[in-house]
SELUM-292244 format. One record per residue: y, z, x of N, C-alpha, C, CB in turn; residue number from 1. Coordinates in steps of 0.05 Angstrom, whole numbers, plus 32768, in hexadecimal, padded with zeros to 4 digits. Glycine has a CB too. Layout:
<sites>
Y | Z | X | Y | Z | X | Y | Z | X | Y | Z | X | NUM;
...
</sites>
This chain:
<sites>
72FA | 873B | 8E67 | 72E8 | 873D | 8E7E | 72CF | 872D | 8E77 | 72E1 | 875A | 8E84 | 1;
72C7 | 8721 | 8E82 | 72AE | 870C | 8E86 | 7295 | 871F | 8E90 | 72B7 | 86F2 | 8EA0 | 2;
7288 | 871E | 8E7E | 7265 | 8723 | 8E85 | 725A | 8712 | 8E93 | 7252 | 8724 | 8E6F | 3;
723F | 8713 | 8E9D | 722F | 8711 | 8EB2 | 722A | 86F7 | 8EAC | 7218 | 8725 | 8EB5 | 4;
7220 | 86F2 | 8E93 | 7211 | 86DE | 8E85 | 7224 | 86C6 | 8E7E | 7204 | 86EA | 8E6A | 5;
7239 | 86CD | 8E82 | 7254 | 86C2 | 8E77 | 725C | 86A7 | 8E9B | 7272 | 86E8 | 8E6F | 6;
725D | 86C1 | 8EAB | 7261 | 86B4 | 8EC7 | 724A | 86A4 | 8ECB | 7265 | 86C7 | 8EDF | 7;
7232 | 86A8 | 8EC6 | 721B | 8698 | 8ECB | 7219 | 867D | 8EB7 | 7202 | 86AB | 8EC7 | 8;
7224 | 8685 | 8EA3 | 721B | 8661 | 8E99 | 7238 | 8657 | 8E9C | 720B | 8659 | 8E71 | 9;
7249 | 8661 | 8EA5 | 7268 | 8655 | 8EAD | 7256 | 864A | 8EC8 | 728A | 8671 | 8EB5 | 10;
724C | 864A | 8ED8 | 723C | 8646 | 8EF0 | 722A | 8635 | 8EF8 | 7233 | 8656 | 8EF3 | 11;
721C | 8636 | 8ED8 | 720D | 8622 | 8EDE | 720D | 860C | 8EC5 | 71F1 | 862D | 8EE6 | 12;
7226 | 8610 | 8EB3 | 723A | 85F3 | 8EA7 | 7246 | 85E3 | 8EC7 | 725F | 8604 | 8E8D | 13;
7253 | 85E7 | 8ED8 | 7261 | 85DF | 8EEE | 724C | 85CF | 8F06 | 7270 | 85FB | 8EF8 | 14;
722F | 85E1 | 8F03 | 7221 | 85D3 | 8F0D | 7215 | 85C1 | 8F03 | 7215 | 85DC | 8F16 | 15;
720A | 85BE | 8EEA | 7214 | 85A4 | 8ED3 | 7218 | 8592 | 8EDD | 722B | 85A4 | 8EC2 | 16;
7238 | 8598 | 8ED4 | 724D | 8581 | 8ED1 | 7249 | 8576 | 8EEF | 7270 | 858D | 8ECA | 17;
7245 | 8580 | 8F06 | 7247 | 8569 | 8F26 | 7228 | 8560 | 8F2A | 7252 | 857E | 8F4B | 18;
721A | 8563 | 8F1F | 71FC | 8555 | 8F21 | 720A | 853A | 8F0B | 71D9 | 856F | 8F11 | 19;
7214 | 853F | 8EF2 | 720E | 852B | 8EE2 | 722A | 8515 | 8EEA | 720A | 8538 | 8EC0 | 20;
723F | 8528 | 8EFE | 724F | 850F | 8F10 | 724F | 8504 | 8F21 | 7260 | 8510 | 8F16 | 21;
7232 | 8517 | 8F2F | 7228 | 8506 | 8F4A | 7219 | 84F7 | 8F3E | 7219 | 8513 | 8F62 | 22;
71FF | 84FB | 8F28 | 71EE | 84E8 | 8F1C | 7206 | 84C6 | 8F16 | 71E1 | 84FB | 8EF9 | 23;
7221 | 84C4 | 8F10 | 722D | 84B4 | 8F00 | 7239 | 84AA | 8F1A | 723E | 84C1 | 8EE7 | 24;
7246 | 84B4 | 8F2E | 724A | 84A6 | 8F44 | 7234 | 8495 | 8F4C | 7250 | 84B6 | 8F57 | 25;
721D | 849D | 8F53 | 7209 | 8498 | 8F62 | 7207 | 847C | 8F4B | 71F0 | 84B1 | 8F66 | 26;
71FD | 847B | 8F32 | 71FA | 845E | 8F26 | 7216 | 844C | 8F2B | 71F2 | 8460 | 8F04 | 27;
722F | 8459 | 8F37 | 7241 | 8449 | 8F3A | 723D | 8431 | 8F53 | 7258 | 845A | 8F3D | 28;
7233 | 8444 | 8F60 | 722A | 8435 | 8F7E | 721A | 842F | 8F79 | 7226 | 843D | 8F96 | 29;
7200 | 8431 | 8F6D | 71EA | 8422 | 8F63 | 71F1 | 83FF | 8F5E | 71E3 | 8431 | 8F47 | 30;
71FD | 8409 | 8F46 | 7210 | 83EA | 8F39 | 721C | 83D9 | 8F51 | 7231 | 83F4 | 8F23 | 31;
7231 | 83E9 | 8F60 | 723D | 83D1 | 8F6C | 722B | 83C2 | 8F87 | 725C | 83DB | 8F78 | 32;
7212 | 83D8 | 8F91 | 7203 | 83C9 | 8FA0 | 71F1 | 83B1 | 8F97 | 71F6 | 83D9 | 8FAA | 33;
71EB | 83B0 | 8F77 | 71D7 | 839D | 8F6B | 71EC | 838C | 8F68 | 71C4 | 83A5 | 8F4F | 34;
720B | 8385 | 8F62 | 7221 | 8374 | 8F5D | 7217 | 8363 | 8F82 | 7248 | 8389 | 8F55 | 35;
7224 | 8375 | 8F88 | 7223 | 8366 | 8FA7 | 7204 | 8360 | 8FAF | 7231 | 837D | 8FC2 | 36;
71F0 | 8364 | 8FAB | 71D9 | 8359 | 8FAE | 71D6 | 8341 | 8FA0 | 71C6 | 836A | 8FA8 | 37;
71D1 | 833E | 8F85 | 71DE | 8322 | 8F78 | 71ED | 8316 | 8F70 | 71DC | 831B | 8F6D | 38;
71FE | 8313 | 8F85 | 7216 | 8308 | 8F7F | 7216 | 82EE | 8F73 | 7225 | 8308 | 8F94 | 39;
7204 | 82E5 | 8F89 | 7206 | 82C4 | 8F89 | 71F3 | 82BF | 8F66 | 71EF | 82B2 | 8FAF | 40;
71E2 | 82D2 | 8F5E | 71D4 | 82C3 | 8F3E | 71ED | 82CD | 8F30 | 71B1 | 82D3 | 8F2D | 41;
71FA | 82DB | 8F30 | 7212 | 82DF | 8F1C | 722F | 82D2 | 8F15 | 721A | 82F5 | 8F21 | 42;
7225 | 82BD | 8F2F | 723F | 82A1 | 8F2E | 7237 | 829E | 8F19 | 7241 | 8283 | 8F42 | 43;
724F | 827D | 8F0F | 724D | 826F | 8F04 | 7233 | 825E | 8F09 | 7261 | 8267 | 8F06 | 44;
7225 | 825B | 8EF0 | 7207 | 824D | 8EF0 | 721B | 8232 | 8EFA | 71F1 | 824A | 8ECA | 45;
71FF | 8227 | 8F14 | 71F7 | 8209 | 8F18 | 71F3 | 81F5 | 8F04 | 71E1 | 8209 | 8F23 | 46;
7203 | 81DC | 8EFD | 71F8 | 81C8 | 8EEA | 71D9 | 81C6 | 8EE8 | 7203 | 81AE | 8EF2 | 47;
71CE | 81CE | 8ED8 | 71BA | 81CA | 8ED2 | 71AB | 81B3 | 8EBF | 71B7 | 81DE | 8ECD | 48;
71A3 | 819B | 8EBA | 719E | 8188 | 8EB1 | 7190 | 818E | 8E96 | 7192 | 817B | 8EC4 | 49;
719F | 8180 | 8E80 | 718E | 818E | 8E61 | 7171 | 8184 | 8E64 | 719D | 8180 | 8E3D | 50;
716C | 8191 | 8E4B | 7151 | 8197 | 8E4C | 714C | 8176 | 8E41 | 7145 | 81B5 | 8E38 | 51;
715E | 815F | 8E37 | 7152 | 814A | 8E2F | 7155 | 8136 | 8E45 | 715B | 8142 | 8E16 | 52;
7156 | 813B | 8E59 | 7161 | 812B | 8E73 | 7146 | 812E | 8E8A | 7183 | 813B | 8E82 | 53;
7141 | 8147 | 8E85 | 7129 | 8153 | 8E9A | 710C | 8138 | 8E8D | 7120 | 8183 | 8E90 | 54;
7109 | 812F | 8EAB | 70F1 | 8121 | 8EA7 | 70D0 | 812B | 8EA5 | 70F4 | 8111 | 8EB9 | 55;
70C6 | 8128 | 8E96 | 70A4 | 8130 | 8E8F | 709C | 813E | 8EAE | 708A | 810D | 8E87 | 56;
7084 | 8152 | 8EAB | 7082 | 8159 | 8EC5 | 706A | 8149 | 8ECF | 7080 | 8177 | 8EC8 | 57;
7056 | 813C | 8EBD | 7042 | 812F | 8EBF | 703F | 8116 | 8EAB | 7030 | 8141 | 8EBE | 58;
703B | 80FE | 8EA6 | 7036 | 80E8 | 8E98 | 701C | 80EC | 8E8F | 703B | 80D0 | 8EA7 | 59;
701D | 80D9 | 8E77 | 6FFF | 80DC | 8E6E | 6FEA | 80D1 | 8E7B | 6FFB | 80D3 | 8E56 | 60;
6FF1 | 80B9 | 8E8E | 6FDA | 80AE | 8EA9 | 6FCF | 80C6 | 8EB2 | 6FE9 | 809F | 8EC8 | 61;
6FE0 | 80DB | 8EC3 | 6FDF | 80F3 | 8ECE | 6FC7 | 80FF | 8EC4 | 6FF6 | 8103 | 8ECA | 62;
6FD2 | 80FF | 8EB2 | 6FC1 | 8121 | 8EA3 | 6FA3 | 8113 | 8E92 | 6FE0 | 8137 | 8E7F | 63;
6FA4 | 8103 | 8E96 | 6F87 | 80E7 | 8E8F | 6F73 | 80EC | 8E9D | 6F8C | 80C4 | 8E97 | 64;
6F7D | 80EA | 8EBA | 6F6E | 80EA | 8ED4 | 6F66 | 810B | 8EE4 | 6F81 | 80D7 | 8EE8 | 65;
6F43 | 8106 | 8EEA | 6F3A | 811F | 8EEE | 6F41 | 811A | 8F0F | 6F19 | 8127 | 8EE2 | 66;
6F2F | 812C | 8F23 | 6F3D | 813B | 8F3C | 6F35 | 811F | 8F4C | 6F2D | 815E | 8F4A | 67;
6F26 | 810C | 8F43 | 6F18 | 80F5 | 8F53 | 6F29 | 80E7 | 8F52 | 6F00 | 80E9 | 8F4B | 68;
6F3E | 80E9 | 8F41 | 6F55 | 80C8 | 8F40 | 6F4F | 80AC | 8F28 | 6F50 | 80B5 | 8F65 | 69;
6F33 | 80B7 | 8F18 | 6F2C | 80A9 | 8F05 | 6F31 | 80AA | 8EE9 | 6F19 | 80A9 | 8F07 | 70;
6F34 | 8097 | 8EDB | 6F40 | 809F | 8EC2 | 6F23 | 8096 | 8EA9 | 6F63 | 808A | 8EBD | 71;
6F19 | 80AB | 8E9B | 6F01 | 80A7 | 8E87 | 6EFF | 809A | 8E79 | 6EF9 | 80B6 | 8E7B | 72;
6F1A | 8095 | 8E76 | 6F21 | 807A | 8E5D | 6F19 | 8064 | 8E6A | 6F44 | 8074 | 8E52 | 73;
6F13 | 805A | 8E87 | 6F0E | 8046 | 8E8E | 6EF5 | 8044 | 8E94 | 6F1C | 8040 | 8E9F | 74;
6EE6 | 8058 | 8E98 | 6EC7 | 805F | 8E98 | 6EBE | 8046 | 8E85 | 6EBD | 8082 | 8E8A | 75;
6EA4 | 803A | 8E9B | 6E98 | 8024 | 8E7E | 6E8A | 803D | 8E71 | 6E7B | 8002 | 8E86 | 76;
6E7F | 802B | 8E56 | 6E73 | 803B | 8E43 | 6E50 | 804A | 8E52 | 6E71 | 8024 | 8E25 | 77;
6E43 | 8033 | 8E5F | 6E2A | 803C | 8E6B | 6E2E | 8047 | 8E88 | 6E16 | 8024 | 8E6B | 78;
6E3A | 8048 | 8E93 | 6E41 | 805C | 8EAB | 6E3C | 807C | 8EAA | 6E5D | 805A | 8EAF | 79;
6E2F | 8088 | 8EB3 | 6E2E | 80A5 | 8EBA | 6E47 | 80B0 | 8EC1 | 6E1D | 80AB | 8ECF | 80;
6E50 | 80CB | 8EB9 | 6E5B | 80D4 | 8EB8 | 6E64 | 80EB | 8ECA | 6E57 | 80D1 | 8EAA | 81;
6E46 | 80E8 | 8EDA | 6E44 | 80FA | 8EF7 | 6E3D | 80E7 | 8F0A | 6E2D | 8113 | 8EF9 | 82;
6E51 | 80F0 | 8F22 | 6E48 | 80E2 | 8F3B | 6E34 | 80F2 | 8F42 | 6E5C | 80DE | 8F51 | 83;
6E29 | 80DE | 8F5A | 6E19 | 80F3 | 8F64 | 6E20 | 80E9 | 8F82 | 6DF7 | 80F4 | 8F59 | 84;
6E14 | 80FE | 8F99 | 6E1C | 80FA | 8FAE | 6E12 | 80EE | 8FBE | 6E21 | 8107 | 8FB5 | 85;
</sites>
């Protein structure tokens, strides 16, 4: 014969076990909605061009020249260095 205490944690082992199989369903559908959300990044990667092929993102002219389009290296030596307006 089964005591009180006996039926009660028989009771609430069972309620347990379907929280922690609804918890495990529920990340099942979790999963397959993030699959089908990115599907398309989980293809096969795009050719992507190596990294010794990729051209500079700026030249050294570029990066010489301040917001005016002038380069300091060409500044004469007695010239100011501030415009003025």
């Amino acid at each position: 014969m089964r005591t009180a205490s006996s039926v009660l944690s028989g009771r609430f082992r069972d309620i347990v076990i379907r929280i922690g199989a609804a918890f495990c369903a529920q990340r099942e559908i979790d999963a397959q909605r993030a699959l089908q959300r990115y599907r398309e990044l989980l293809e096969q990667p795009h050719e992507a061009p190596h990294v010794s092929e990729m051209s500079p993102v700026a030249s050294e002219e570029d990066t010489s020249r301040n917001a005016n389009r002038v380069d300091p290296r060409e500044r004469a030596a007695g010239q100011s260095t501030f415009e003025r307006a």
